[in-house]
N, C-alpha and C positions, 0 to 999 in steps of 0.2 A: 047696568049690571055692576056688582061691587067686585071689589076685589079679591082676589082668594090669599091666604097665608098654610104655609107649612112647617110645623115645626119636627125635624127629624132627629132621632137620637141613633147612633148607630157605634155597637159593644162590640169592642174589637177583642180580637185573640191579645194574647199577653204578649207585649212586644213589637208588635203590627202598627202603630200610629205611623210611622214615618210611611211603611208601605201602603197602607189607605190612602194617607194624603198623597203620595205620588200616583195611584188610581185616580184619585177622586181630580188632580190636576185636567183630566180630561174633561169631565164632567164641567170644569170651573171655564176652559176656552169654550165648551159647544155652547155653553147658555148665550155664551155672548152673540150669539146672531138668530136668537131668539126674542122677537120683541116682543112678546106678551111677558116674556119674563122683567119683574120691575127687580127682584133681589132674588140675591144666589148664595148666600155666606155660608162659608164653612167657620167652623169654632173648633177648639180645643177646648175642656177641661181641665180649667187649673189645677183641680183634686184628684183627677184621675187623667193618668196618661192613657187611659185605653177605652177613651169616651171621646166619641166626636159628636157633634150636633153641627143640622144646616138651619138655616134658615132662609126660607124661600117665601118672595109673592108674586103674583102673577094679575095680571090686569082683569082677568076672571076667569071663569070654571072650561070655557074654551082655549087660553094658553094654557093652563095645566094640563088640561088632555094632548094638547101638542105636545107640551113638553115630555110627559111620558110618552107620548106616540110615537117619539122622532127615534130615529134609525141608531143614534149614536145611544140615547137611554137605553134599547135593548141589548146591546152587547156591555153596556155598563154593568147589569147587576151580576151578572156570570163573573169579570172580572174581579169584582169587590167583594163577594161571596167568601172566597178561600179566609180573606184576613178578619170577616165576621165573628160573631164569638154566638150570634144569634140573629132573628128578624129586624130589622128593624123597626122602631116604635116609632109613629107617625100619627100626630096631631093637627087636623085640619081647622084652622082659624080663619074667623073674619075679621079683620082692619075696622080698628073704631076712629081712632084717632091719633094722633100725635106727629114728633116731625120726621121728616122723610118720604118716601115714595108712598 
């Protein structure tokens, strides 16, 4: 099986990055005792303060569904919802090449 990649964009209300990123700090400790997950990044937007983007990959298409399945993901989107400005915009990639996981 290959790998899976996600590239998330997530439009915050005006003013809200500091409080996303303290939400999203949870999200950053649970991944970690998730081993299908290979990468977890959160980004900022150097042009825009009220743009985050993750960037996620997962060993394949069964840690991804863990990863959304698990206990801590469901009580995440409720949290991170308020500081939203909209959906989030999520792009499912596959891994061709290059360095790293």
């Amino acid at each position: 099986m290959s790998k899976v990649s996600v590239w998330v964009k997530l439009d915050l209300q005006p003013g809200k990055r500091d409080e996303a990123v303290a939400i999203i700090e949870e999200a950053l400790q649970a991944v970690q005792s998730e081993d299908g997950t290979l990468l977890y990044l959160l980004h900022t937007d150097v042009k825009d303060e009220n743009v985050l983007y993750f960037y996620e990959m997962y060993t394949d298409d069964a840690a991804l569904g863990a990863h959304v399945g698990a206990d801590w993901f469901k009580s995440f989107g409720p949290k991170l919802g308020p500081v939203l400005a909209g959906r989030p915009t999520m792009q499912m990639l596959t891994p061709v090449g290059g360095k790293g996981s």
